[in-house]
PLY file of the C-alpha trace (Angstrom):
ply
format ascii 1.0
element vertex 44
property float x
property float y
property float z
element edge 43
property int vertex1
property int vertex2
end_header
65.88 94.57 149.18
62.40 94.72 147.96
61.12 98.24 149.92
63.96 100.16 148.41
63.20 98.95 144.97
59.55 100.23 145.22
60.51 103.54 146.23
62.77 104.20 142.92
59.79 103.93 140.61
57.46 106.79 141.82
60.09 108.88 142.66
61.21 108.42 138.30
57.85 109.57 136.81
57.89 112.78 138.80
61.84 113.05 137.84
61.02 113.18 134.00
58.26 115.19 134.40
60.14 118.21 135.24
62.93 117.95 132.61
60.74 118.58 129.87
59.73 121.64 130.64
62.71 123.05 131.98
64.59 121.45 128.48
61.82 123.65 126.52
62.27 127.39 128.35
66.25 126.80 128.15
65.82 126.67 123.85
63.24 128.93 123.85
65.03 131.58 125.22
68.75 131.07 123.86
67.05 130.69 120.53
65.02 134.44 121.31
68.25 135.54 122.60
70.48 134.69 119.17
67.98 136.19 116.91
67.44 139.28 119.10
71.87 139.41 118.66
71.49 138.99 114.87
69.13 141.71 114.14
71.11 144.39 116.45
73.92 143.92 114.82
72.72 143.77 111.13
70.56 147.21 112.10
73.87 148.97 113.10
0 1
1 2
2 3
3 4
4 5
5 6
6 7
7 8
8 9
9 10
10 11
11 12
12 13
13 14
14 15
15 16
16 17
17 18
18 19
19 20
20 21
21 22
22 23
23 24
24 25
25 26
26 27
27 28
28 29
29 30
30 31
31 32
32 33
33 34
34 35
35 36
36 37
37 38
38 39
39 40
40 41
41 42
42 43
């Protein structure tokens, strides 16, 4: 029981690694996206 225990700890750091960035381009771009919405609509 302690191989299988070793294996869960390098495969965390690369884990969290990629949620940050993904977490960052998903609220970048809904946020882009609202304010793009709000100005169409107040031009017309």
């Amino acid at each position: 029981p302690d191989p299988p225990e070793e294996e869960e700890p390098p495969d965390e750091p690369p884990d969290e690694e990629e949620p940050p960035p993904g977490k960052d381009n998903g609220n970048g771009n809904g946020k882009d996206n609202d304010n793009g919405k709000d100005n169409g609509n107040g031009k017309k």
